[in-house]
C-alpha positions in Angstrom: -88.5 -58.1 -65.6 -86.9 -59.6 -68.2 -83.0 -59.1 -68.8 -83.6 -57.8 -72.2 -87.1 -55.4 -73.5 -87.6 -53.2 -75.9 -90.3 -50.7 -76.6 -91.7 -48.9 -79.7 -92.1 -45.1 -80.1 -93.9 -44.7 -83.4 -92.4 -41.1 -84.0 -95.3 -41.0 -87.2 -98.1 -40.3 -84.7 -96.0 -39.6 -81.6 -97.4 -42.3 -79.8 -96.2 -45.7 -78.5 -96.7 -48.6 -80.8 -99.2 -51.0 -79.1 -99.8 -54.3 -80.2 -96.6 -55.2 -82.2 -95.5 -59.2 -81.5 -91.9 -59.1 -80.9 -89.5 -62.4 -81.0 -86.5 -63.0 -79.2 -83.6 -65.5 -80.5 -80.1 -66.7 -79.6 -77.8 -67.3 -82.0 -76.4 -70.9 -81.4 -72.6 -71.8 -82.2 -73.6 -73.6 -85.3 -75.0 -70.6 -86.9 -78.9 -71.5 -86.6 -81.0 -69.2 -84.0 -83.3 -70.5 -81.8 -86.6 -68.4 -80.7 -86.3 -68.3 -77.2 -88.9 -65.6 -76.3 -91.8 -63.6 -77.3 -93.3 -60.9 -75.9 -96.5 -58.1 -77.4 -95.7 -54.4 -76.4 -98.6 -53.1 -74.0 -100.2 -49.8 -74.2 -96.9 -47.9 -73.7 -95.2 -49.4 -76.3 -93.2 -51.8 -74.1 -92.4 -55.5 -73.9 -90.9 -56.4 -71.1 -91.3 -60.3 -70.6 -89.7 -61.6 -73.3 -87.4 -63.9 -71.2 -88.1 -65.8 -68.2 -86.4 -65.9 -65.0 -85.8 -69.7 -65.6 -83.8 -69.1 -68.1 -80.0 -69.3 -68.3 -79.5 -65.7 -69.8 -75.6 -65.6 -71.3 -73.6 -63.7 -73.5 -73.9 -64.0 -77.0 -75.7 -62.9 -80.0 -79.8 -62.0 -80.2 -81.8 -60.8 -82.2 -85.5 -58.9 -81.7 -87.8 -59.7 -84.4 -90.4 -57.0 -84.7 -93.7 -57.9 -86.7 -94.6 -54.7 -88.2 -97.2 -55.5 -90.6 -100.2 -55.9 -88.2 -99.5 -52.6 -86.6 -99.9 -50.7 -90.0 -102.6 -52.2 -91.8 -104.9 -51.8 -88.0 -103.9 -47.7 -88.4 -104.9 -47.8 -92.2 -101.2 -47.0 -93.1 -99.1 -48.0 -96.0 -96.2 -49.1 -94.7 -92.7 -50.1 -96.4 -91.3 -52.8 -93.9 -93.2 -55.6 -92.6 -90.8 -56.4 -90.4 -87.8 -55.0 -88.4 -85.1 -57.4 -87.1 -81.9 -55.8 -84.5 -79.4 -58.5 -83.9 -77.0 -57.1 -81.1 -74.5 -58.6 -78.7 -74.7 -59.2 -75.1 -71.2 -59.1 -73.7 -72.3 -59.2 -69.8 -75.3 -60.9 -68.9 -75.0 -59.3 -65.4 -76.1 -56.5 -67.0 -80.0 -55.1 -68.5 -80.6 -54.8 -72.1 -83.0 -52.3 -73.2 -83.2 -52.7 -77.3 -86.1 -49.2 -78.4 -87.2 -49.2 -82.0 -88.2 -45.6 -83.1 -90.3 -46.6 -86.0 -92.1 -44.7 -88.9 -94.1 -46.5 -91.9 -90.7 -45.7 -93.9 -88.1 -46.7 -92.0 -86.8 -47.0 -88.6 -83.6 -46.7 -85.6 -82.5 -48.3 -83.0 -80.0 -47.7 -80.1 -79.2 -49.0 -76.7 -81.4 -47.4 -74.1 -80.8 -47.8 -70.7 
């Protein structure tokens, strides 16, 4: 499994948010981010391969890109955001990062899950 996932809860219709492409990036010392994952949350809302075991998994600053739009306009639902970024910092790559995204078509949260 990959050191950092994510899933969705869509708290709208009380169901996981299936479908929804999700980006992973590093934040380089010069500024500029670099995709270095990507990952589709399954049937339960979850993405769980967004990195590989190959790679060299430090700490730093990421950032899950969440493409929203997709997911509403297949539910017929008007929604406000097309997208959801979460930029958060990994202070001890030893450890696992879970990222959730409770998402509605008005807003959404995010906290550190375990």
């Amino acid at each position: 499994m990959s050191p950092i996932t994510t899933h969705i809860l869509d708290t709208s219709a009380g169901r996981p948010a299936e479908a929804v492409r999700v980006t992973l990036a590093y934040k380089q010392e010069s500024g500029e981010w670099i995709e270095i994952g990507r990952d589709q949350t399954n049937g339960d809302g979850r993405a769980q391969n967004l990195l590989t075991e190959s790679y060299d998994f430090v700490a730093g600053t990421y950032r899950l890109e969440f493409v929203l739009q997709p997911y509403f306009t297949a539910q017929g639902v008007d929604a406000f955001y097309p997208s959801a970024s979460v930029i958060f910092e990994v202070r001890n790559p030893q450890e696992h990062y879970h990222v959730p995204l409770l998402l509605n078509p008005f807003g959404y949260s995010t906290y550190r899950g375990s």
